[in-house]
Each structure stands twice: as C-alpha cells, then as structure tokens.
SEPAMAR-256305 format. One line per 10 residues: number of its first residue (from 1); their letters; for each residue x, y, z of C-alpha. Coordinates in nm, 2 decimals. Example, Ala and Ser with C-alpha at 12.3 -4.5 7.8 and 13.67 -1.06 7.14 Angstrom:
// SEPAMAR-256305
1) AS) 1.23:-0.45:0.78 | 1.37:-0.11:0.71
//
This chain:
// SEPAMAR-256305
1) XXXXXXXXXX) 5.24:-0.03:-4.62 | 4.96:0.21:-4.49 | 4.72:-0.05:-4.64 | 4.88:-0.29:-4.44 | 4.87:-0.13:-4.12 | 4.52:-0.02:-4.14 | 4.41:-0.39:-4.15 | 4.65:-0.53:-3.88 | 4.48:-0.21:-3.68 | 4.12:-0.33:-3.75
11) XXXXXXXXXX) 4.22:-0.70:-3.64 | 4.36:-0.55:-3.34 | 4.05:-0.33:-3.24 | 3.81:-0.66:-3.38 | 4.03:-0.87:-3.14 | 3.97:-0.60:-2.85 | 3.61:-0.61:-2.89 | 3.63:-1.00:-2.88 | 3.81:-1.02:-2.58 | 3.65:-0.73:-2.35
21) XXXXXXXXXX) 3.31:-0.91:-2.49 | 3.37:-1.27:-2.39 | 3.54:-1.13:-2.02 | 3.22:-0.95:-1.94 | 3.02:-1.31:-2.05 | 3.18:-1.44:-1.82 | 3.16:-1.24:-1.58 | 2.80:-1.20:-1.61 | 2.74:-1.57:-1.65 | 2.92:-1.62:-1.30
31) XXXXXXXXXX) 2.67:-1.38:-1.13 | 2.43:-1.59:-1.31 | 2.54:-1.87:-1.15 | 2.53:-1.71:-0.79 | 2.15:-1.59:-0.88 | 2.01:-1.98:-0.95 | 2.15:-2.10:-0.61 | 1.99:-1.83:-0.46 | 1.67:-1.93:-0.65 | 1.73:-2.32:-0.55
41) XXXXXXXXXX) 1.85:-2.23:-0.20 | 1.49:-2.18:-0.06 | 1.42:-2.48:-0.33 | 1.66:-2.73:-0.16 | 1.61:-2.64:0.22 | 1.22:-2.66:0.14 | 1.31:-3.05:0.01 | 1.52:-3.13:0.27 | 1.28:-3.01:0.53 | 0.99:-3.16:0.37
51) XXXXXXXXXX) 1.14:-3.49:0.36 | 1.19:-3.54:0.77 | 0.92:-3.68:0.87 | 0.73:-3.80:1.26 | 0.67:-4.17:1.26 | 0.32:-4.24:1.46 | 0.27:-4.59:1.60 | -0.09:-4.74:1.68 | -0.20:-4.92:1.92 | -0.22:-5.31:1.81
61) XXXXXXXXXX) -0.54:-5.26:1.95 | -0.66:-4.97:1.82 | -0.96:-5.00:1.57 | -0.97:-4.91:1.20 | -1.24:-4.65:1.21 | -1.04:-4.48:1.50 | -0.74:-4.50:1.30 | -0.89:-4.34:1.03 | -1.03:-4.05:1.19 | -0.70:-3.98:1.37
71) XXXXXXXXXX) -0.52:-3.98:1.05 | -0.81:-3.75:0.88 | -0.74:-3.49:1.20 | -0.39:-3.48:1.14 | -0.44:-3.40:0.76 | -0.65:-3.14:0.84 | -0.37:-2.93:1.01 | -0.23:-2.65:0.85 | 0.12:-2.76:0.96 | 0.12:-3.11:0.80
81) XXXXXXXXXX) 0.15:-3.13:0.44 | 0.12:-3.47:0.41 | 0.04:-3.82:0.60 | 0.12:-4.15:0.50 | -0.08:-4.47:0.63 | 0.11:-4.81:0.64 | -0.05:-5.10:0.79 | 0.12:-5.37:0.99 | 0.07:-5.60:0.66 | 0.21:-5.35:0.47
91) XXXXXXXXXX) 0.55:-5.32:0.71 | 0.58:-5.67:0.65 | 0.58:-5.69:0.30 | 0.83:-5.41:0.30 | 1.07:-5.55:0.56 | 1.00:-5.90:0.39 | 1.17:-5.75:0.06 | 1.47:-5.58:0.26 | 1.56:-5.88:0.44 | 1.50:-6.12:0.17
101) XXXXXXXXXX) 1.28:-6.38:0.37 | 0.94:-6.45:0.52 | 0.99:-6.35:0.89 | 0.61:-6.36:0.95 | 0.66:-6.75:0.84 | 0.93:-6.82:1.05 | 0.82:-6.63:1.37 | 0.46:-6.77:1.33 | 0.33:-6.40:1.41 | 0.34:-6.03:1.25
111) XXXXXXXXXX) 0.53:-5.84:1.54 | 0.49:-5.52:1.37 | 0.26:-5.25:1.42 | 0.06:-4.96:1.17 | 0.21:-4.66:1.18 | 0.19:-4.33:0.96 | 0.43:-4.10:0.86 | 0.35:-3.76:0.89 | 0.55:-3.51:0.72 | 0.51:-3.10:0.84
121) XXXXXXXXXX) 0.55:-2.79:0.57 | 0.87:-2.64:0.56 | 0.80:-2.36:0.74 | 0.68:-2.59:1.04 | 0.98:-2.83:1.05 | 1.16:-2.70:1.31 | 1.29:-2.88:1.62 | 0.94:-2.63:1.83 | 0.74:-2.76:1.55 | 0.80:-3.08:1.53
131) XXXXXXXXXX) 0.82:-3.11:1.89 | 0.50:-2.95:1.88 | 0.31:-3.19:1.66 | 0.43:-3.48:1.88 | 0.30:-3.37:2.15 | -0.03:-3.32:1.97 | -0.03:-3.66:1.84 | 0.11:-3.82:2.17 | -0.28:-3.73:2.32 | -0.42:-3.99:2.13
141) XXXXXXXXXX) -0.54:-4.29:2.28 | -0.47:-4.53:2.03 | -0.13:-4.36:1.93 | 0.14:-4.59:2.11 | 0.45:-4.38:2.07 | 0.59:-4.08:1.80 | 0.93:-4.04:1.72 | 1.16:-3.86:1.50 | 1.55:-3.84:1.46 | 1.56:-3.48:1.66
151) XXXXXXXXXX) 1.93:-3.48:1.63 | 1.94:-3.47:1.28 | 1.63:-3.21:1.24 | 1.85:-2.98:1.50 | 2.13:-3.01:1.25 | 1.95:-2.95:0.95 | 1.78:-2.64:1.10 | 2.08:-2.52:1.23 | 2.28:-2.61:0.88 | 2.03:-2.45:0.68
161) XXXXXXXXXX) 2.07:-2.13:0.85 | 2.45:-2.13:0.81 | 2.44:-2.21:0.49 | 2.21:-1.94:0.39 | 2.45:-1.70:0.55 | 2.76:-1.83:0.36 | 2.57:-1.78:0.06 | 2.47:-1.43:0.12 | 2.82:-1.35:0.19 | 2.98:-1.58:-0.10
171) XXXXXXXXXX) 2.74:-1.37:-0.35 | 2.81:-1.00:-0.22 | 3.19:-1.10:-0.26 | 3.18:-1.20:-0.62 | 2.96:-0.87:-0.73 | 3.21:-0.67:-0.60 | 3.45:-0.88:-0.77 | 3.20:-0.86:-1.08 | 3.19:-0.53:-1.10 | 3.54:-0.52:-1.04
181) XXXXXXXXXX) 3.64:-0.74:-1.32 | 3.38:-0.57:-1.57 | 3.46:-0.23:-1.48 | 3.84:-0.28:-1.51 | 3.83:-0.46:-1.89 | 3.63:-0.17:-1.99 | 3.83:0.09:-1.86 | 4.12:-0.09:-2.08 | 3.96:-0.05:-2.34 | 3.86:0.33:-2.32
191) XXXXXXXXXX) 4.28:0.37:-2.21 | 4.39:0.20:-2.58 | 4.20:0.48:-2.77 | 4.31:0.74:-2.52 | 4.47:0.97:-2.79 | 4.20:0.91:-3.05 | 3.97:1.10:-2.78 | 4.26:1.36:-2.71 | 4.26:1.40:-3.08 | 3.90:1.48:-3.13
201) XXXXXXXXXX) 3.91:1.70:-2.90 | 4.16:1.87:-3.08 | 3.99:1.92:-3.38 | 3.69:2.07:-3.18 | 3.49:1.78:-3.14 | 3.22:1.80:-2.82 | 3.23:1.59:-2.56 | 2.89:1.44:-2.59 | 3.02:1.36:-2.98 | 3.33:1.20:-2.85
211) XXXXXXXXXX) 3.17:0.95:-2.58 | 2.85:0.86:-2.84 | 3.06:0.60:-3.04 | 3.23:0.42:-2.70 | 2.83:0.46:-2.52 | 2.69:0.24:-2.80 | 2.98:-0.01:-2.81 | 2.95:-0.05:-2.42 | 2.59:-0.11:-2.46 | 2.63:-0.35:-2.75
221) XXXXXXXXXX) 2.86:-0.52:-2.56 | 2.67:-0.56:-2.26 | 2.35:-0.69:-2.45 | 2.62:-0.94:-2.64 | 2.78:-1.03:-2.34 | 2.45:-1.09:-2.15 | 2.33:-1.29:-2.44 | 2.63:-1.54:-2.40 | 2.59:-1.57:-2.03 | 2.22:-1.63:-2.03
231) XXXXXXXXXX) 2.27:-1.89:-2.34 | 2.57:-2.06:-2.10 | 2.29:-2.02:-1.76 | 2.01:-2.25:-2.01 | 2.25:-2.48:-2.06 | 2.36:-2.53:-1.67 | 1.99:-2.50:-1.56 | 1.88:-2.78:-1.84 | 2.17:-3.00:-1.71 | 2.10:-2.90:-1.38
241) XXXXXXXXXX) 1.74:-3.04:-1.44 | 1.79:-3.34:-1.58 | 2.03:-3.47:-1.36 | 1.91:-3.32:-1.01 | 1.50:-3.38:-1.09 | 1.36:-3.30:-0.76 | 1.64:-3.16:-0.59 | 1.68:-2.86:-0.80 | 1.37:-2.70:-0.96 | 1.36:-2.46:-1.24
251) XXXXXXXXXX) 0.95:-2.49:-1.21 | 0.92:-2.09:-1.13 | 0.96:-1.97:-1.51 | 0.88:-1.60:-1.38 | 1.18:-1.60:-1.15 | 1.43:-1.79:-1.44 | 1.32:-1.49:-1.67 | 1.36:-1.24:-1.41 | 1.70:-1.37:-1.38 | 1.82:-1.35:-1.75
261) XXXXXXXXXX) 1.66:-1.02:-1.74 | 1.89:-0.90:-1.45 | 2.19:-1.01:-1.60 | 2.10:-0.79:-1.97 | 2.01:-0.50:-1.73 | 2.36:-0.59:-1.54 | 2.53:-0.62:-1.86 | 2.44:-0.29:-1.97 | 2.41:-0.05:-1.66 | 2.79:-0.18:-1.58
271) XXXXXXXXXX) 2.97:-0.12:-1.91 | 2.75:0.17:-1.98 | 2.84:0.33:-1.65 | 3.24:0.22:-1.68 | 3.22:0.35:-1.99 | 3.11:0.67:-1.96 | 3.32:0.75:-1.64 | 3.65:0.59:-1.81 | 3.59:0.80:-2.12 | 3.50:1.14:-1.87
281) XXXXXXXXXX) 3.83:1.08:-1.71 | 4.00:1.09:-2.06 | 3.86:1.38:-2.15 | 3.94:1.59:-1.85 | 4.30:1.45:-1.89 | 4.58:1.68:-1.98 | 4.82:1.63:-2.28 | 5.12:1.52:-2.07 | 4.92:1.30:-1.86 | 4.78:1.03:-2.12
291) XX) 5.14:0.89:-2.13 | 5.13:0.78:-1.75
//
C-alpha cells in the first residue's frame, strides 16, 4: 500500500513538472511571437515604403544622352534608392501583353512616352519627401510631368505609424500577462509542497537549504521551457520564410539569436524570481496559515 502510494505520488509530482513546464513554453513562445513582429515590423513598413514609387515622364522630344544624364543625377541622390528606365518601346511591349493585342498596329503610331520609376529609401518616403523629390525632378526640361498616388503614400505613412503604436501596446499587455501567467503556475507549484517546506523547517532545516532544491527546478524549468518555445519560434520563422519570401525577413541572424537568447534569459529570471519569492512567502508562513 505505502509502495503504492509512493508511486502514484511520483506520477503526480512527474505530471506537475510536465504541466508547469509546457505552460511556461508557452508562454514564453507567445512573447516569442510578439518579439519577431517587432523584428519584421521595421522589415515590412521598410517594403511597403520602398515599393511606392514617382513615375517621371519625358519629353517625346527629349534626347537620349539628356535622358541619361537626368536619370544618372537622380541615382546619385542619397534619398533614391533606386531608378528604373522604361522606354516608350518598352511601355508598348508591356501594355501589348496586358491587353492581348498590337495597339501600335492598329493605331499606326506609339502614343506612349519613356518614363522612369524612381523609388526613395524608406526613411525618405514620406508624403515632404516625396513631394520633395518631385519638385526636384519637375525642374527638368525634358521631364514632362511626375506623379505619384499621394493619397495612398498619406495613408500608408499615417498607417504605419498607427500600427507601430498598436503594436507597442499589444506587446506591453501580453508581458504583463506573461509574467502573469508564468508567475502564477509557479507559485502553484511552490503552494502543493507547502507542508514539505513547513516540515523542513521543522526538523531544523535552513532556509537557504529548503529553497536550493525548488531554485534549481525553476531554473531547469525555465531553460526547458525556453528550449520548447525557441524550437516552436524556428519552426514559425522557417514557415514564416518560405511562404512570405520578401515580405518577412529573417536575414538579421544576430537579432533571431538575440531573440532566442531573451526568451532562455526570460525563461529563467521569471521562474527563478517566482520561485524564490513563492517559496520566501512559505517559509515566513505560520502553521495555521498554510491551510488557507
């Protein structure tokens, strides 16, 4: 019978120790989860910026060499990061595929004109920057007319802001509720083995004796549970990837690692620290009191 009990009483503490474990994985791997879209957020509003673009019409009249050395000038300006030439040919092949027939047949002419798209660093696509590269453009002679959707660049600007906002918020919420969460399932687990530390202590046992076994199971559990969460963070960022290839970037190894390391040091420094103040509250406990 005693034999009996002793093993249903391991299974019970084993079962404990599996279920505190895998709550603070999860836990941790949520936080996780907050810390890569903080890592893509500057990623993604970088790519959506960088993809708005000025349009710059030439002149039909305008000369090649001319050409040319505009579109050199505009290269050479800190805020552009990029500038595309497309010749009036070039238009017409492209419109040609979209609409499915030889226009330039039927109208006996090429009505369009070269143009080159011109797209600004993130940092510079703004509705003052772009409005200031247009205007910089516009003094060209042989530049017939820039344009860009300035609606949507005011949205995006003013989305990207909000967004990073709601973000900062959304993750300052869950590591409250994180460190809620974690420090709650720990301090369960100190209260089940309230009377073994009451019982120590009865036999004379010091305090710094008494919270050395429950110290290294917190901090084994931590490393475990950070283990977990990191193996369940490879897997979202290698899904992540593959599926969202230059949308989502997981180029910056320094930062990834950085990011598994946070969530061991998390891991640790939480259920060390819950630990240790769940056990201290034990201990300074009377008698009467652990069976409230």
């Amino acid at each position: 019978m005693s034999r009996h009990n002793s093993t249903a009483a391991r299974r019970k503490i084993r079962s404990s120790y599996f279920t505190t474990t895998i709550s603070i994985s999860l836990v941790l791997f949520l936080l996780g989860i907050i810390g890569l879209l903080g890592l893509n957020a500057h990623h993604l509003s970088v790519y959506v910026k960088e993809n708005l673009g000025l349009t710059v019409m030439i002149e039909p009249e305008a000369r090649a060499a001319e050409v040319r050395k505009i579109e050199k000038a505009i290269s050479a300006s800190a805020l552009v990061k990029s500038v595309k030439m497309l010749s009036k040919e070039q238009a017409a092949e492209e419109l040609k595929k979209e609409l499915g027939e030889d226009f330039v047949e039927y109208l006996g002419y090429n009505p369009l004109l070269s143009s080159m798209e011109v797209k600004l660093y993130a940092d510079y696509a703004t509705p003052e920057g772009m409005a200031s590269v247009e205007s910089i453009i516009s003094q060209y002679p042989e530049v017939k007319q820039v344009y860009y959707q300035k609606d949507i660049v005011n949205l995006i600007h003013d989305n990207v802001r909000r967004i990073s906002l709601v973000l900062l918020g959304f993750s300052a919420l869950m590591l409250v509720v994180a460190v809620t969460l974690i420090g709650n399932t720990v301090r369960l687990m100190v209260y089940s083995k309230r009377f073994s530390i009451r019982t120590m202590q009865l036999v004379g046992a010091t305090r710094q004796f008494i919270r050395r076994p429950f110290i290294g199971q917190s901090v084994m559990q931590g490393l475990v549970g950070g283990l977990l969460a990191n193996a369940l963070l490879t897997g979202v960022i290698y899904l992540s990837a593959r599926e969202l290839h230059g949308v989502i970037s997981f180029d910056n190894i320094y930062a990834v690692a950085a990011l598994f390391g946070m969530v061991f040091v998390f891991g640790v420094l939480l259920t060390l620290t819950s630990t240790t103040v769940a056990v201290n509250r034990y201990l300074n406990l009377r008698t009467a009191d652990l069976y409230l």
